[in-house]
DRENKOL-505253 format. One record per atom (N, C-alpha, C, O): residue in three letters; atom name; x, y, z. Coordinates in pm, 1 decimal, padded with zeros to 6 digits. Layout:
<tidrens>
<tidren "ALA", "CA", <X, Y, Z>>
...
</tidrens>
This chain:
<tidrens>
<tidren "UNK", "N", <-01117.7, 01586.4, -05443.4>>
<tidren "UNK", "CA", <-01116.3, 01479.1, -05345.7>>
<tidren "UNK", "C", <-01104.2, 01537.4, -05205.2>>
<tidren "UNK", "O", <-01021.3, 01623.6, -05176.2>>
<tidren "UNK", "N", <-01193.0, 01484.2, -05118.9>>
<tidren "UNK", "CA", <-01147.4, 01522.8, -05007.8>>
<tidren "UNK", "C", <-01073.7, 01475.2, -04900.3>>
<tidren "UNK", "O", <-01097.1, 01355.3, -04884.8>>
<tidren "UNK", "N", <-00991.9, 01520.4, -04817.1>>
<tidren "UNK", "CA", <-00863.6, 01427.4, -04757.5>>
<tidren "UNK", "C", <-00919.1, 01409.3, -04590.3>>
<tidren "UNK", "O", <-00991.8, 01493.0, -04536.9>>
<tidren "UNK", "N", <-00886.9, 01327.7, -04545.3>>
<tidren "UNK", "CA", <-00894.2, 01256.1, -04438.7>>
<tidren "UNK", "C", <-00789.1, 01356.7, -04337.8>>
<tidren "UNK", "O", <-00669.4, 01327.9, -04337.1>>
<tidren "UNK", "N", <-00832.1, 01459.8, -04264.1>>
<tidren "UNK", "CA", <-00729.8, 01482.5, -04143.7>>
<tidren "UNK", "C", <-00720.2, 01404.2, -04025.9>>
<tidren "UNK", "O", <-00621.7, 01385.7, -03954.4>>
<tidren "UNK", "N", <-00835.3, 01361.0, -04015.5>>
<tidren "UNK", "CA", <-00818.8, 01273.0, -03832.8>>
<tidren "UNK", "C", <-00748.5, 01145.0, -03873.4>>
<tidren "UNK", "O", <-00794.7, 01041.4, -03921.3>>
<tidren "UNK", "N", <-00639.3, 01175.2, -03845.4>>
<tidren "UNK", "CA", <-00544.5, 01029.3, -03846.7>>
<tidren "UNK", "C", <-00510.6, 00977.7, -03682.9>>
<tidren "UNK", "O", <-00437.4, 00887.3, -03642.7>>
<tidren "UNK", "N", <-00568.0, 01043.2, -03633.5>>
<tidren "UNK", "CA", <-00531.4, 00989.1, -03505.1>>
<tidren "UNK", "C", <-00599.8, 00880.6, -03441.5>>
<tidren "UNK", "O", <-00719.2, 00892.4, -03414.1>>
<tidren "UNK", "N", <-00519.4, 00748.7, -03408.4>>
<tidren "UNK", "CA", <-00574.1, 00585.0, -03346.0>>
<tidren "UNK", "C", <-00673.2, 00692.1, -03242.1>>
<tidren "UNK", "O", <-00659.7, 00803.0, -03190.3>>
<tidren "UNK", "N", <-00804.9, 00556.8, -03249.9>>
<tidren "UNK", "CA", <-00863.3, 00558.4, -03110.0>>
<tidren "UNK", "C", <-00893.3, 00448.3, -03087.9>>
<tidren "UNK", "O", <-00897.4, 00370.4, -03183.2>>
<tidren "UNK", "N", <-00925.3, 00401.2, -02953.2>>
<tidren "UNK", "CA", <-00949.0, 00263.1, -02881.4>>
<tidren "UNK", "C", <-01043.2, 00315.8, -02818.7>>
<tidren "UNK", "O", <-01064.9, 00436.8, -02811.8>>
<tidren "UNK", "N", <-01138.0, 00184.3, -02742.7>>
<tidren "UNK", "CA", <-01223.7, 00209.5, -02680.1>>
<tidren "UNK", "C", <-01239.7, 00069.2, -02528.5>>
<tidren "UNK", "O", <-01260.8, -00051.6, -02538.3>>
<tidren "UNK", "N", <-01222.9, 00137.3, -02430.8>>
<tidren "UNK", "CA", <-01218.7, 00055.8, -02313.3>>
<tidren "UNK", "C", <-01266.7, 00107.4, -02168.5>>
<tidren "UNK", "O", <-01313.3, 00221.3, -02165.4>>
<tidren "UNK", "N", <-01260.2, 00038.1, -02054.0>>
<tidren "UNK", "CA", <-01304.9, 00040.2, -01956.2>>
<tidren "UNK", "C", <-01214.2, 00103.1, -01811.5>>
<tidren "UNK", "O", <-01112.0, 00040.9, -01782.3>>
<tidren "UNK", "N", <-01250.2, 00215.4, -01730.8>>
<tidren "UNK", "CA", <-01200.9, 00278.0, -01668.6>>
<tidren "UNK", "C", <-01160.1, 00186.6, -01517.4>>
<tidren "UNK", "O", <-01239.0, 00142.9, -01433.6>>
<tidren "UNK", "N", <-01021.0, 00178.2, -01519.1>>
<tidren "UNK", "CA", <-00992.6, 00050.3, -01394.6>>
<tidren "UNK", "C", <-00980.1, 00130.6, -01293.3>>
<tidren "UNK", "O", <-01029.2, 00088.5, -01188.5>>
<tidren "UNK", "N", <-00905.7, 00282.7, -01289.0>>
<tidren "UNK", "CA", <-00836.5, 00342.7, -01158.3>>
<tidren "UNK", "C", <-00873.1, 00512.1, -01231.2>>
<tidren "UNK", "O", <-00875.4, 00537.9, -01351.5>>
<tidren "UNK", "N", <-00896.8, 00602.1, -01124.8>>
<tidren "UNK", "CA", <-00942.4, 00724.1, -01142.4>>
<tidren "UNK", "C", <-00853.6, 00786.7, -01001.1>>
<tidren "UNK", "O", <-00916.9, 00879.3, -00950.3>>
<tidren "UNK", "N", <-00752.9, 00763.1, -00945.2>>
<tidren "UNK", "CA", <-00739.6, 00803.1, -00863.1>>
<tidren "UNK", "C", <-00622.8, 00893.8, -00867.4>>
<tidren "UNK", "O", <-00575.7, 00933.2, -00760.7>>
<tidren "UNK", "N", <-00565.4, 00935.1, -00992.9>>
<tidren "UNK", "CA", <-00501.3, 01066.3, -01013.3>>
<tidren "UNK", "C", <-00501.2, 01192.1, -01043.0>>
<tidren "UNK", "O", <-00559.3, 01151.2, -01143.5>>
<tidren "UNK", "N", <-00494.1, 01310.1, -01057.3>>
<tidren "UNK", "CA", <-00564.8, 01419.2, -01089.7>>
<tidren "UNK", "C", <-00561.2, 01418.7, -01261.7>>
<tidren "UNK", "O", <-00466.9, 01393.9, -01336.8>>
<tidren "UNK", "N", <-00707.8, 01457.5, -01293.3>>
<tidren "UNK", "CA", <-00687.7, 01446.8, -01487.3>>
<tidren "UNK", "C", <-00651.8, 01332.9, -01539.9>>
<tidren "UNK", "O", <-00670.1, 01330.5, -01661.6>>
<tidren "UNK", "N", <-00601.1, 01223.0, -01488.5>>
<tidren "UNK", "CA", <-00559.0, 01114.0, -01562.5>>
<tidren "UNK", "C", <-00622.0, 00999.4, -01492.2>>
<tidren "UNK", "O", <-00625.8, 00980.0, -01370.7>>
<tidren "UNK", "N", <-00672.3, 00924.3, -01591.0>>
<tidren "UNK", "CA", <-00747.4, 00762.2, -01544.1>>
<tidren "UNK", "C", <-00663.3, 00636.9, -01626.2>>
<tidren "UNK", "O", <-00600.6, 00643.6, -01731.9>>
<tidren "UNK", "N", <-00683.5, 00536.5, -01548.0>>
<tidren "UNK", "CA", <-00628.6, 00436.5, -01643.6>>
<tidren "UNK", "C", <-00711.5, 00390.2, -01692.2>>
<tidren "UNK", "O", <-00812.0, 00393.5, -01621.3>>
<tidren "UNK", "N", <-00738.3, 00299.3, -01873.3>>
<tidren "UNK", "CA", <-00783.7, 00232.3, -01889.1>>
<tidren "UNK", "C", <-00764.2, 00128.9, -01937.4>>
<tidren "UNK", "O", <-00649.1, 00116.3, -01979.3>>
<tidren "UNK", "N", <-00843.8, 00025.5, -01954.0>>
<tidren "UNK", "CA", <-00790.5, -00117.8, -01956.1>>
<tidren "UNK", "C", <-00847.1, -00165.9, -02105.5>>
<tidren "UNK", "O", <-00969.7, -00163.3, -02116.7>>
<tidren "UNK", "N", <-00766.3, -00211.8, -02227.2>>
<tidren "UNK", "CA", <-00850.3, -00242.4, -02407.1>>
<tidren "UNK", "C", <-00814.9, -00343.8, -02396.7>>
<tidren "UNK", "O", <-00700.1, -00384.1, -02378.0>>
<tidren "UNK", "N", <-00975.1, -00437.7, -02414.9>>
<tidren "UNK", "CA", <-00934.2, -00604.0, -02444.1>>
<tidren "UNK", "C", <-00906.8, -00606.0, -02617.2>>
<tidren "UNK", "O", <-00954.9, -00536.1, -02706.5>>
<tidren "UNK", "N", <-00826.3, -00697.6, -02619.4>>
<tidren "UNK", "CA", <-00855.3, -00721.3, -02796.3>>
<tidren "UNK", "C", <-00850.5, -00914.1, -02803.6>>
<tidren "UNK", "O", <-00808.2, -00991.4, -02717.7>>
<tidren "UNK", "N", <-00889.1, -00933.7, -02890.2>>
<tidren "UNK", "CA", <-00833.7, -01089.8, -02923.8>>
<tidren "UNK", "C", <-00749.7, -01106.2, -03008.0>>
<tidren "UNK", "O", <-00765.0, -01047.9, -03115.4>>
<tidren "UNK", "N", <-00669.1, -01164.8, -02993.6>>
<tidren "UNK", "CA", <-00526.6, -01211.9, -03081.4>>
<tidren "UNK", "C", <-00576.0, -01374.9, -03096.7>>
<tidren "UNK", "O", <-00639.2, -01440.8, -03014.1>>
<tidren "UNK", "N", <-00530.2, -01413.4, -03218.8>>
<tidren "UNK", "CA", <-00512.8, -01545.8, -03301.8>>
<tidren "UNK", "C", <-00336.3, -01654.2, -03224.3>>
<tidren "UNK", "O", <-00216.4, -01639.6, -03248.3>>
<tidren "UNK", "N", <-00398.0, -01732.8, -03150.1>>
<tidren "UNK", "CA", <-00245.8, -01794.2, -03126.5>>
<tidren "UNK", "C", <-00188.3, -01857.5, -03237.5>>
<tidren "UNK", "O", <-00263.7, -01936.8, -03294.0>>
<tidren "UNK", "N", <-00075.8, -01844.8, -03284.7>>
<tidren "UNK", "CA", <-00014.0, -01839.2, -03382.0>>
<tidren "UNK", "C", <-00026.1, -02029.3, -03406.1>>
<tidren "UNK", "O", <-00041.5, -02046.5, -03527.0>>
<tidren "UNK", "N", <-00024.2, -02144.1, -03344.2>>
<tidren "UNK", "CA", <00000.0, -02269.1, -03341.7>>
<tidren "UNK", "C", <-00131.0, -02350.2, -03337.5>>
<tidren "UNK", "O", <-00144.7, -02438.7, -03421.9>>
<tidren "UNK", "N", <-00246.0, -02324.5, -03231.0>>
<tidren "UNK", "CA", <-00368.5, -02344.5, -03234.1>>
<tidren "UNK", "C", <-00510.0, -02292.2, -03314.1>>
<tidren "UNK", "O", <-00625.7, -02334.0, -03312.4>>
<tidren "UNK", "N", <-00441.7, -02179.0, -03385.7>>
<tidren "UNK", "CA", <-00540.3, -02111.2, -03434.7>>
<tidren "UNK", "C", <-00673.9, -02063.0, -03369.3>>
<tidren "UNK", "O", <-00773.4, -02039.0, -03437.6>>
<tidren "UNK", "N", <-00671.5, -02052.5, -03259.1>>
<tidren "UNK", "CA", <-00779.9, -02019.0, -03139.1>>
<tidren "UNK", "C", <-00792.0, -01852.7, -03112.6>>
<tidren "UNK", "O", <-00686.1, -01799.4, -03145.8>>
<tidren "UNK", "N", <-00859.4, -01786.9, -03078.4>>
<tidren "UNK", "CA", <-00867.9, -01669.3, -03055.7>>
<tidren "UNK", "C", <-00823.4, -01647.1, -02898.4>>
<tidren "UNK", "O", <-00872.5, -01716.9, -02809.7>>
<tidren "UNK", "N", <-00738.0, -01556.5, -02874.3>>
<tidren "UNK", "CA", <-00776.0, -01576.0, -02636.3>>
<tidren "UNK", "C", <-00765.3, -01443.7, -02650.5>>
<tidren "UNK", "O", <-00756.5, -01390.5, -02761.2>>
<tidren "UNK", "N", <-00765.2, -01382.8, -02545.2>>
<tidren "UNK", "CA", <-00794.0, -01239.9, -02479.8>>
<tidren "UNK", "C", <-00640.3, -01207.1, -02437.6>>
<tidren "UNK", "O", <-00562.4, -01279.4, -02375.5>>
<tidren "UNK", "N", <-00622.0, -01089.1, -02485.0>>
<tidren "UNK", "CA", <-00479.8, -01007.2, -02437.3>>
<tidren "UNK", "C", <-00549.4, -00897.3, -02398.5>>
<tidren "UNK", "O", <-00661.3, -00875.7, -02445.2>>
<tidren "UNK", "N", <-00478.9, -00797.2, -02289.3>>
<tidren "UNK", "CA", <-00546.2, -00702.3, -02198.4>>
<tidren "UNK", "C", <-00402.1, -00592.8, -02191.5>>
<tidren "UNK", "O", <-00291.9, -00629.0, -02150.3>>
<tidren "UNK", "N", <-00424.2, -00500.8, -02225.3>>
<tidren "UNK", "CA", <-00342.5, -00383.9, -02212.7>>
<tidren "UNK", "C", <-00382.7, -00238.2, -02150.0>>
<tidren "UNK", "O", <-00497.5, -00202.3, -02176.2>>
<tidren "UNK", "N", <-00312.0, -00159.3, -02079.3>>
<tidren "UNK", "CA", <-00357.6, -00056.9, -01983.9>>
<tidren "UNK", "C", <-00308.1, 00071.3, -02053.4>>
<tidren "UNK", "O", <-00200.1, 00044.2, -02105.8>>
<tidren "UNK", "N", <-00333.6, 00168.3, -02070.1>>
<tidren "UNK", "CA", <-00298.4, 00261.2, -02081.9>>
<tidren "UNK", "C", <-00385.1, 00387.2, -01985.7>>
<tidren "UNK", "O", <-00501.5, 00398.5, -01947.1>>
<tidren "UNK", "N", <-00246.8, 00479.9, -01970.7>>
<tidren "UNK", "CA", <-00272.1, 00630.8, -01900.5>>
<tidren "UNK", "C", <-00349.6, 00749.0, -02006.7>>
<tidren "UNK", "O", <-00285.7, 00785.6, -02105.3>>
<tidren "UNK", "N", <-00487.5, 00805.4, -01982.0>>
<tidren "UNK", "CA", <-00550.3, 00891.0, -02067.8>>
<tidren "UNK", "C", <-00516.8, 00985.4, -01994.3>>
<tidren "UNK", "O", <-00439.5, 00973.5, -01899.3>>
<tidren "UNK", "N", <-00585.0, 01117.0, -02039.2>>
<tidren "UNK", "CA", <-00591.7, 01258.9, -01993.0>>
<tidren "UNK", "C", <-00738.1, 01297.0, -01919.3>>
<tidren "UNK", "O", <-00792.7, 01320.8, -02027.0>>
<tidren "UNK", "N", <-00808.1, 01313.2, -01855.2>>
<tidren "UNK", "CA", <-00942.1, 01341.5, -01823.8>>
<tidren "UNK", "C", <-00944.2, 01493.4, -01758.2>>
<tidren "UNK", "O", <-00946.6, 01507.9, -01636.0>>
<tidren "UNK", "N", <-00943.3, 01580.4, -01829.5>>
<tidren "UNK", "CA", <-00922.1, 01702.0, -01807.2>>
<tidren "UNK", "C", <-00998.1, 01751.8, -01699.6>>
<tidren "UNK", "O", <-00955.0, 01831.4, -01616.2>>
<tidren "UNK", "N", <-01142.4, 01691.5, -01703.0>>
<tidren "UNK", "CA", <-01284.9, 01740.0, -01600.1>>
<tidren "UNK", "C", <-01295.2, 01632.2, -01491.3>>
<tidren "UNK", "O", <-01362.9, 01638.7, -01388.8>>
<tidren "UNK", "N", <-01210.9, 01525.5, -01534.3>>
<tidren "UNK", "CA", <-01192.2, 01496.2, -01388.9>>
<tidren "UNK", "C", <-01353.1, 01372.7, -01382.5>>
<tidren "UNK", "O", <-01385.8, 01325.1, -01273.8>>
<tidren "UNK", "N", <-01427.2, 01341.6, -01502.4>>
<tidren "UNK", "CA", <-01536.5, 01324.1, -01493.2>>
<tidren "UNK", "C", <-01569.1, 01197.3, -01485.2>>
<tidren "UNK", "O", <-01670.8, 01150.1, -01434.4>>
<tidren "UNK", "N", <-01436.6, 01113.8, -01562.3>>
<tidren "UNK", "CA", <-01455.2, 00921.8, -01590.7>>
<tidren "UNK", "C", <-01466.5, 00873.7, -01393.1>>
<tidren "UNK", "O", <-01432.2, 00940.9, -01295.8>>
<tidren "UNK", "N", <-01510.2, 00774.9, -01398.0>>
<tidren "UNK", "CA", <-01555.3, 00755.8, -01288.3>>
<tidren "UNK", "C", <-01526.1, 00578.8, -01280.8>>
<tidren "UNK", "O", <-01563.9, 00528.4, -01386.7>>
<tidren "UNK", "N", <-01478.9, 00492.2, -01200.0>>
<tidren "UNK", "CA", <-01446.0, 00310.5, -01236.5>>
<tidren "UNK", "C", <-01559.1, 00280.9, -01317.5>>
<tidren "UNK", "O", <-01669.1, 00334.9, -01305.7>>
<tidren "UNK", "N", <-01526.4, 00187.5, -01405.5>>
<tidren "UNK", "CA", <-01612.4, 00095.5, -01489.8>>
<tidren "UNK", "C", <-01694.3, 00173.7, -01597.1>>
<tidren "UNK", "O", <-01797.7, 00145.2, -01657.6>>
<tidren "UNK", "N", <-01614.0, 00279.5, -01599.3>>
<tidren "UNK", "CA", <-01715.5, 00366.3, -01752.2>>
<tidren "UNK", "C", <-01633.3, 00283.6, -01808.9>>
<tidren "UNK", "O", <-01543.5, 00207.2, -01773.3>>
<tidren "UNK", "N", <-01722.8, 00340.6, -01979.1>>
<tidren "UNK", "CA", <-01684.7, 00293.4, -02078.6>>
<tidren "UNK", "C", <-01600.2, 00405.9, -02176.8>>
<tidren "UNK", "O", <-01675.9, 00480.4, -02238.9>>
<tidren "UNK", "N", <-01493.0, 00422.2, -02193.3>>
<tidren "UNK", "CA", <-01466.6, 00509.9, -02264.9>>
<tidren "UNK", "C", <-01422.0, 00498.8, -02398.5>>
<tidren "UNK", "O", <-01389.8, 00382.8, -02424.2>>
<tidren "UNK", "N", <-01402.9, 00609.0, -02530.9>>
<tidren "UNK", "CA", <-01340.1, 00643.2, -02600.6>>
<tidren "UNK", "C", <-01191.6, 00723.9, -02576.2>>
<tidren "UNK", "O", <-01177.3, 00818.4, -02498.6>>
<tidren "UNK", "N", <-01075.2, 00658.5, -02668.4>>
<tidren "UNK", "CA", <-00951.7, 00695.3, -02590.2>>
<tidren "UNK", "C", <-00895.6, 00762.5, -02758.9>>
<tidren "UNK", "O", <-00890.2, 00692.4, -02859.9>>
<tidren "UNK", "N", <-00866.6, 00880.0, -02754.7>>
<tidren "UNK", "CA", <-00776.0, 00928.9, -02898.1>>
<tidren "UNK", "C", <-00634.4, 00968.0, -02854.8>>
<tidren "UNK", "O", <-00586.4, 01031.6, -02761.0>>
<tidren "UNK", "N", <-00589.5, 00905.9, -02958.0>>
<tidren "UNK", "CA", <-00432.0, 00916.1, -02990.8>>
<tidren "UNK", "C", <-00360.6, 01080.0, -02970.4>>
<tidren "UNK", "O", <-00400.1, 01144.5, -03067.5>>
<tidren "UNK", "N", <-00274.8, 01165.9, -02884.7>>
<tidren "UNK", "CA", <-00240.3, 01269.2, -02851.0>>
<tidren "UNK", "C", <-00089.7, 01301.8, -02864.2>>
<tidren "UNK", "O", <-00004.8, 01213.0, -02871.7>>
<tidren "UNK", "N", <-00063.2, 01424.2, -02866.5>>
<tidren "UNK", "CA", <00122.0, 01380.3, -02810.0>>
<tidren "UNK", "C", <00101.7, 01375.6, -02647.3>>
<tidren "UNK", "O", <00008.3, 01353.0, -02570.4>>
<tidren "UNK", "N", <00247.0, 01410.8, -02637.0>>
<tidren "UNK", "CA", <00296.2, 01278.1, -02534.1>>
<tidren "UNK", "C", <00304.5, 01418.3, -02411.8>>
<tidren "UNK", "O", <00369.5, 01522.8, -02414.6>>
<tidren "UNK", "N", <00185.4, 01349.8, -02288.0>>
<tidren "UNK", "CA", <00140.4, 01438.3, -02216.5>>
<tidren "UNK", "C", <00268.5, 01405.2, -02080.8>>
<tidren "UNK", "O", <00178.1, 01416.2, -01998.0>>
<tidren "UNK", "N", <00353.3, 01385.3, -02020.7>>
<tidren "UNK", "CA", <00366.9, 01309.4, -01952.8>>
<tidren "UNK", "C", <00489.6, 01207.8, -02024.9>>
<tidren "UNK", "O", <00526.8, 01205.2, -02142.2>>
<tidren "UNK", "N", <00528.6, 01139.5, -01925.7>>
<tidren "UNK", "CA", <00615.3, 01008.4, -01904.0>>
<tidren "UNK", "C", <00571.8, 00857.4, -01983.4>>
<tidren "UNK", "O", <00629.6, 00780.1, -02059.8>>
<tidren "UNK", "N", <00441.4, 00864.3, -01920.8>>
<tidren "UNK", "CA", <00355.4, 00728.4, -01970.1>>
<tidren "UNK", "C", <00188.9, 00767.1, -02048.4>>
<tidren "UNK", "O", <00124.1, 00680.2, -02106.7>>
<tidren "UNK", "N", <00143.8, 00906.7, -02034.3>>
<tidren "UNK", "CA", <00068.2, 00944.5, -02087.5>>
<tidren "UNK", "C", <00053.7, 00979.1, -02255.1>>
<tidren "UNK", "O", <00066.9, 01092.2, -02301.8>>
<tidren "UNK", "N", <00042.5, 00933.6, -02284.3>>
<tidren "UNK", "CA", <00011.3, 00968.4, -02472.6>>
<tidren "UNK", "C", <-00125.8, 00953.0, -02525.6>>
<tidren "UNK", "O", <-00128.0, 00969.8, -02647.5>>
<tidren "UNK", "N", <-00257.1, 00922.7, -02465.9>>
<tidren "UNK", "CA", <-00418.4, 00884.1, -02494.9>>
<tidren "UNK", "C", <-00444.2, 01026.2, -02409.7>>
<tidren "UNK", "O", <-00391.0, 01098.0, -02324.9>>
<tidren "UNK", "N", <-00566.8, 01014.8, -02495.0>>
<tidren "UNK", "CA", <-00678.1, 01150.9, -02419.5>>
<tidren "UNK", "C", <-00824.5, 01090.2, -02400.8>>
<tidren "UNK", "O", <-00863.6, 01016.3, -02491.2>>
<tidren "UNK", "N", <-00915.3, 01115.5, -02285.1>>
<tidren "UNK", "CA", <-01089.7, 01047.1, -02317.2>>
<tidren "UNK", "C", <-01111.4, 01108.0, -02433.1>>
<tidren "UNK", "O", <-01055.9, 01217.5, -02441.5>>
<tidren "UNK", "N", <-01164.0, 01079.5, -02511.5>>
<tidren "UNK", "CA", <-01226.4, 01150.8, -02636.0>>
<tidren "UNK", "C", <-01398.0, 01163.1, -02614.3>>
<tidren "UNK", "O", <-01463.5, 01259.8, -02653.0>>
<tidren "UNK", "N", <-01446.5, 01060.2, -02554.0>>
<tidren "UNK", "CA", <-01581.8, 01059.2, -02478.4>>
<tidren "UNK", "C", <-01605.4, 00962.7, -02353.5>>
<tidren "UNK", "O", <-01510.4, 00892.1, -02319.6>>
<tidren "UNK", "N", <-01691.3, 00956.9, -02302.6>>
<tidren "UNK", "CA", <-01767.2, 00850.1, -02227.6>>
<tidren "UNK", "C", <-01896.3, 00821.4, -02270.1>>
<tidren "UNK", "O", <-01995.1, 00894.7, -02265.1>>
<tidren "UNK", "N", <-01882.8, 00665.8, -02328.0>>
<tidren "UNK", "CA", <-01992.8, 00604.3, -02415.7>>
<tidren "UNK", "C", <-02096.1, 00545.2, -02287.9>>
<tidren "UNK", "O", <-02218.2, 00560.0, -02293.5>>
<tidren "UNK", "N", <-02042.1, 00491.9, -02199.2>>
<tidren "UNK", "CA", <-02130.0, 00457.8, -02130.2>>
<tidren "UNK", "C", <-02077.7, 00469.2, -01946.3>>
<tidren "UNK", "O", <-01968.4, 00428.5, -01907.1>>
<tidren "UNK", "N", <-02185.1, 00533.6, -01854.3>>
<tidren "UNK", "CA", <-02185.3, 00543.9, -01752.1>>
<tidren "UNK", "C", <-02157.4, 00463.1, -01661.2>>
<tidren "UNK", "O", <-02264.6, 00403.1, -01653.5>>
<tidren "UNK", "N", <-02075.2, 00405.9, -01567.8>>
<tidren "UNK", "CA", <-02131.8, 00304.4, -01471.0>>
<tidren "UNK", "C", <-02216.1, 00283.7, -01413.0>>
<tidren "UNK", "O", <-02245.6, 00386.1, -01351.3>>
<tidren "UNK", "N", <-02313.7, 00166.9, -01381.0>>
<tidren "UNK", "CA", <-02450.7, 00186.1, -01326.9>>
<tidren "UNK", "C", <-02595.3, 00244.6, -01422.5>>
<tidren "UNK", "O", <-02712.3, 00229.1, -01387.7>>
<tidren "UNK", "N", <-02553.7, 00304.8, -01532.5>>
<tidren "UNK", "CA", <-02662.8, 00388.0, -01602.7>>
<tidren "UNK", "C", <-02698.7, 00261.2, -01721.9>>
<tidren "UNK", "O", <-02621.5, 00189.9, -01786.0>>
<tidren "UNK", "N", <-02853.4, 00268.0, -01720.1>>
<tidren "UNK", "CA", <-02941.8, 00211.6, -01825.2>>
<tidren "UNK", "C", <-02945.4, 00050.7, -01755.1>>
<tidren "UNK", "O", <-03004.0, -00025.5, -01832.0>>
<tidren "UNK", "N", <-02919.4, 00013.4, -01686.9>>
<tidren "UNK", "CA", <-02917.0, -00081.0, -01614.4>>
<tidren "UNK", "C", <-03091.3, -00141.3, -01556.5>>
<tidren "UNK", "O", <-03101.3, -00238.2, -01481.3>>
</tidrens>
């Protein structure tokens, strides 16, 4: 059998702020079920990645993997950039 090593969460979201060295914020929508209406709505959460090259740029699209804990509030790394801002447009 073969075993699964990549256990590490990834998310995938949109680059709000680039204005620190190596680190960008990004922003993961998800939908949550309200517990009383049974309706779907939008919850929005931010997290601090790692961007080593310095390369995410506002409004990419990124891939974010699960890391240890780089930092204070840092624990995500980019794992890629799926899509460019402005590109294929």
């Amino acid at each position: 059998m073969a075993e699964n090593n990549n256990k590490r969460k990834t998310k995938v979201g949109t680059v709000v702020s680039n204005k620190m060295q190596k680190t960008v914020v990004v922003s993961v929508d998800r939908l949550v079920m309200h517990p009383g209406y049974k309706k779907y709505y939008k919850r929005r959460s931010k997290f601090k990645a790692h961007d080593e090259k310095n390369a995410c740029k506002v409004g990419d699209v990124v891939e974010l993997i699960e890391t240890r804990p780089l930092s204070k509030t840092k624990r995500w790394a980019v794992h890629s950039i799926l899509k460019k801002e402005g590109a294929g447009e």
